[in-house]
C-alpha positions in Angstrom: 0.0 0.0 0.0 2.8 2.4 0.7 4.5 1.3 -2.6 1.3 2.5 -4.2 0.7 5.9 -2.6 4.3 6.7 -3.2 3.2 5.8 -7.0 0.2 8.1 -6.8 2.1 10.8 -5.5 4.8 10.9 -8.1 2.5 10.3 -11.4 0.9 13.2 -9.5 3.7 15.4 -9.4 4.4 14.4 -13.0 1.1 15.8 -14.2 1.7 19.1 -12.2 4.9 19.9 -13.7 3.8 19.3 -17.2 1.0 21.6 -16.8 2.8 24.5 -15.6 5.9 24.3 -18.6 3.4 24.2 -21.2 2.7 26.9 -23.4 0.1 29.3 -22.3 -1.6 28.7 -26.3 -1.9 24.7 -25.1 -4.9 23.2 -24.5 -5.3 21.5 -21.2 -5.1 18.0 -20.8 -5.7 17.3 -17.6 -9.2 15.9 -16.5 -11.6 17.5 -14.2 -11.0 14.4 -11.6 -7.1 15.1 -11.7 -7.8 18.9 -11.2 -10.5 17.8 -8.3 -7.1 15.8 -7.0 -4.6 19.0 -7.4 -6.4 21.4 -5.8 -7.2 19.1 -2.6 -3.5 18.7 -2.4 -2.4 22.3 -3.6 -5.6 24.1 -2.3 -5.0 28.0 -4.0 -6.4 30.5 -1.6 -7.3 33.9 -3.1 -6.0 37.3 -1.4 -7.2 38.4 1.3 -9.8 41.6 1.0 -8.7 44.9 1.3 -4.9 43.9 0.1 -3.2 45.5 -2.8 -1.7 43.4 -5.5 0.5 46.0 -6.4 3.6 48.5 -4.8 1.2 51.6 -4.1 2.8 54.8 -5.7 4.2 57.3 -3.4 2.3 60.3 -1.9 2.4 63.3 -3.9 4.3 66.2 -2.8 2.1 69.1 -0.7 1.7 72.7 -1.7 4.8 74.8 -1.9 4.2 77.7 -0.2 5.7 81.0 -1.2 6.8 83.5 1.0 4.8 87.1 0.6 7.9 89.3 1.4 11.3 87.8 -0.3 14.6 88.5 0.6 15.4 89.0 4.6 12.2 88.9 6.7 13.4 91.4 9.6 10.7 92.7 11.5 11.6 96.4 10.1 10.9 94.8 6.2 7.6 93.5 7.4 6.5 96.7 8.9 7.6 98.2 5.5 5.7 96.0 3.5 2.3 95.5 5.5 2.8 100.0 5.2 3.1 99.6 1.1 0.0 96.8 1.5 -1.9 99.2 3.8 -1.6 102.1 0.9 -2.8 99.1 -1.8 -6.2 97.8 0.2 -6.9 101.6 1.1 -7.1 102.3 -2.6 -8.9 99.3 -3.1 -11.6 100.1 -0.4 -12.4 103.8 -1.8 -12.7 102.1 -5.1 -15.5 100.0 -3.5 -16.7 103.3 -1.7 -17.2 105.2 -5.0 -19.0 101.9 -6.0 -21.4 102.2 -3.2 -21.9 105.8 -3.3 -23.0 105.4 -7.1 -25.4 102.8 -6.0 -27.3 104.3 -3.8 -27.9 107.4 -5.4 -25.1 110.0 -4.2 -23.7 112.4 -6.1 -21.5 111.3 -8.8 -19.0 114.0 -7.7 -18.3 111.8 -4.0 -17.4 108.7 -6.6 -15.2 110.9 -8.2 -13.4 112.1 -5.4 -13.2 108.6 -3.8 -11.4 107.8 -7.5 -8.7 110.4 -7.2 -8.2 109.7 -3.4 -7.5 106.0 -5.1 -5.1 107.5 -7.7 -3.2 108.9 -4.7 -2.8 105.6 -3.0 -2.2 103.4 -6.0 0.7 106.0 -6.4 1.8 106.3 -2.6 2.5 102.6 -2.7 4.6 101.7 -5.6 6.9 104.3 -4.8 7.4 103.2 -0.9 7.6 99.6 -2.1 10.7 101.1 -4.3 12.3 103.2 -1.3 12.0 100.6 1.2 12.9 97.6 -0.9 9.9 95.4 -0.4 8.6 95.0 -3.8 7.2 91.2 -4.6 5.4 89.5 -7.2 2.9 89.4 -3.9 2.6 93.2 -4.1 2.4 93.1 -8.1 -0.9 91.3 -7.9 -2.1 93.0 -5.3 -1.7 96.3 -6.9 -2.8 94.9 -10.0 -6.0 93.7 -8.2 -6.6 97.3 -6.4 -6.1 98.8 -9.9 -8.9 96.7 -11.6 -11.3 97.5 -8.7 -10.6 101.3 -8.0 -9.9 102.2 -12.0 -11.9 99.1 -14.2 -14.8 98.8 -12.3 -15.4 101.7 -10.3 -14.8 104.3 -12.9 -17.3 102.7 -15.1 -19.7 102.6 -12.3 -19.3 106.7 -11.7 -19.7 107.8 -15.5 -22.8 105.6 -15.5 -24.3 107.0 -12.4 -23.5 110.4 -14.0 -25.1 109.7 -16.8 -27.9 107.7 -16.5 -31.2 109.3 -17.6 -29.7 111.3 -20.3 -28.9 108.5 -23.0 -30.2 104.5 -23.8 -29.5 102.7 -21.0 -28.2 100.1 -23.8 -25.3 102.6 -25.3 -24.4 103.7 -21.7 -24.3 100.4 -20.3 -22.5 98.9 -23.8 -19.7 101.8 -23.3 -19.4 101.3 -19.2 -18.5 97.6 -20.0 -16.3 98.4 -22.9 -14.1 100.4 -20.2 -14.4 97.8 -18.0 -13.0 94.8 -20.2 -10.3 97.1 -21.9 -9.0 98.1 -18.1 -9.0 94.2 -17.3 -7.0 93.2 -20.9 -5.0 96.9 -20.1 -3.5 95.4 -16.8 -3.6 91.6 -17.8 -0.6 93.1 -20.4 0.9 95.5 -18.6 2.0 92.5 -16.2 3.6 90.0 -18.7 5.1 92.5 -20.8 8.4 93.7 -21.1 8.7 97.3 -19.0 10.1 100.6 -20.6 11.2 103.3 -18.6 9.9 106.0 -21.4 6.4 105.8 -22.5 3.3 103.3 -21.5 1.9 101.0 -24.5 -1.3 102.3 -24.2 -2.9 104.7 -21.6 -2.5 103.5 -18.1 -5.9 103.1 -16.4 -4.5 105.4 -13.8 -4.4 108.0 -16.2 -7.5 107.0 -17.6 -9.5 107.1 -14.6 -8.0 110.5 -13.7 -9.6 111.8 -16.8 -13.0 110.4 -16.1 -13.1 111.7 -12.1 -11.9 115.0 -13.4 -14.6 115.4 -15.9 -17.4 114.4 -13.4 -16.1 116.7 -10.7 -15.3 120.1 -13.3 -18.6 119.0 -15.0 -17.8 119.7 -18.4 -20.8 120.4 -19.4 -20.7 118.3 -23.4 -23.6 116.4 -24.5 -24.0 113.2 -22.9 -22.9 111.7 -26.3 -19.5 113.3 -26.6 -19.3 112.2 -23.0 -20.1 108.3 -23.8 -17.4 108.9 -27.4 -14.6 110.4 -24.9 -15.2 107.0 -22.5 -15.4 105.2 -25.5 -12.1 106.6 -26.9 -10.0 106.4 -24.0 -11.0 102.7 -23.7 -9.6 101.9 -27.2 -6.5 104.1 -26.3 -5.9 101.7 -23.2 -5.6 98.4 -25.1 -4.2 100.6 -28.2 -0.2 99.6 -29.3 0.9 104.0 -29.1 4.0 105.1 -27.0 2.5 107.2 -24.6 4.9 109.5 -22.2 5.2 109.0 -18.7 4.6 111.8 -16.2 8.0 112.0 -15.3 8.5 113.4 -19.1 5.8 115.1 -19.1 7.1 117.4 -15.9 10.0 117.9 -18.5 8.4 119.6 -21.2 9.7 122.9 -21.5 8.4 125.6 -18.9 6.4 127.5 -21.1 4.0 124.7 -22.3 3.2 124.0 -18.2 2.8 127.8 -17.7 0.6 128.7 -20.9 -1.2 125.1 -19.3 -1.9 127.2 -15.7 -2.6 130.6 -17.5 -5.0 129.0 -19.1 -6.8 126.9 -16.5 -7.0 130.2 -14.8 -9.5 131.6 -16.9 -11.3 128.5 -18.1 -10.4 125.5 -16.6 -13.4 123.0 -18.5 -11.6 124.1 -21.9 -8.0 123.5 -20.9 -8.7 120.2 -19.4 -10.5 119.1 -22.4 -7.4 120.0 -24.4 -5.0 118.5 -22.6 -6.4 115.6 -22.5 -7.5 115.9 -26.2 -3.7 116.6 -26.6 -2.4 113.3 -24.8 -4.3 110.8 -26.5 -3.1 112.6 -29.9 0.0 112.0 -28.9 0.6 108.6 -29.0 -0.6 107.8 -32.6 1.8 111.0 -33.0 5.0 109.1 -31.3 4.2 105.9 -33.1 4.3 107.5 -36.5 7.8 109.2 -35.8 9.1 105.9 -34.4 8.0 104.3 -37.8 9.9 106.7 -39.6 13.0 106.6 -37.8 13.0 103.2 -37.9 12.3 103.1 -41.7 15.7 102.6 -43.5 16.8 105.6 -45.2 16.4 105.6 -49.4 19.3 105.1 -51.2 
């Protein structure tokens, strides 16, 4: 008997190793009895629940956090730069203010003055970011974020309230929104592109929205439709491609244009705001045709 269960066992083992060296395209040839057999003597128990089969990947990396103020954070910086971010969310709330105001019905001329207290924030703080040397990418955003509330949306906001009732709430609405999107595409540029320490491409939606408080406040007295083409106009002049000078040039004209400027908003100051503004947004189509020219090669 144990001569013939030692038999058993080895025609057994036989069997087993033919079936696993055969090719995987063979058909099998063992019978459902001699697979009964197998498994009783090599029962296969199947993995446990819950286990995985395979090495799990590894855990992905967590946020990387960027500091706001780069460089050396002594206290002295961060009292510096929470100052230039203090100038940058005060602009931004009178932007908001001016927003309010129009809302409810105030006079335009309060929105306008909240817009040029703005202008004189959104100016305070770039140039104490420069003296104290705590300009980031942090305060870039910011600033470009205080800018599109104060000068795309609030601006807008004022002309309407100023106007409303006098035109098509369509056209005034159309032209309020055109100012809006061409101050967001204005500032969206102005960030990736290359900076030049001569002239803005395009007009700044500072000095846009300087124009637009000043004409509410002087109340110009045009026709509400030269007032919707002049919002209309500096919009395109925002996104437009023309070289337009910086203040710090414009200081340097020569002393006799500044003082036949003050002479003359002495005895009519509507008129010679209208002109000087008239005047700057010539300029830049005038600047981009003389760059053209210079840059033409000259004929032989």
């Amino acid at each position: 008997m144990r001569q013939g269960g030692h038999a058993a066992r080895q025609m057994l083992l036989v069997r087993v190793g033919r079936r696993r060296t055969a090719p995987l395209n063979s058909a099998p040839t063992l019978s459902s009895a001699s697979i009964a057999e197998i498994n009783s003597i090599m029962p296969i128990s199947p993995a446990p629940m819950g286990v995985a089969t395979k090495p799990l990947d590894p855990p992905a990396p967590g946020p990387v956090v960027i500091p706001l103020l780069p460089g050396e954070r002594t206290l002295d910086r961060r009292v510096k730069f929470c100052l230039v971010q203090a100038c940058t969310l005060a602009s931004l709330f009178l932007g908001m203010t001016a927003i309010m105001l129009a809302i409810g019905g105030a006079d335009p001329r309060w929105g306008a003055a909240c817009l040029l207290a703005c202008i004189t924030f959104d100016g305070v703080d770039g140039a104490l970011a420069r003296k104290f040397g705590v300009a980031s990418p942090f305060g870039v955003q910011m600033d470009s974020l205080g800018d599109m509330t104060s000068f795309g949306i609030a601006a807008p906001i004022v002309i309407y309230s100023s106007l409303r009732g006098d035109l098509p709430n369509g056209l005034l609405i159309a032209a309020c929104a055109m100012m809006a999107a061409c101050a967001a595409i204005r500032l969206a540029r102005f960030n990736v592109s290359p900076k030049d320490g001569r002239f803005f491409s395009g007009v700044p939606t500072t000095m846009a929205a300087t124009v637009l408080a000043l004409g509410v406040l002087l109340n110009l007295g045009l026709p509400p439709v030269a007032m919707v083409v002049g919002v209309v106009l500096i919009a395109v002049a925002m996104v437009s491609s023309f070289p337009y000078a910086k203040l710090v040039k414009v200081f340097k004209l020569p002393p006799w244009m500044l003082l036949l400027v003050l002479f003359g908003a002495m005895f009519s100051a509507k008129l010679t705001f209208g002109l000087v503004v008239l005047a700057y947004l010539v300029s830049g189509p005038l600047l981009w045709l003389h760059q053209r020219k210079q840059q033409q090669p000259a004929a032989v």
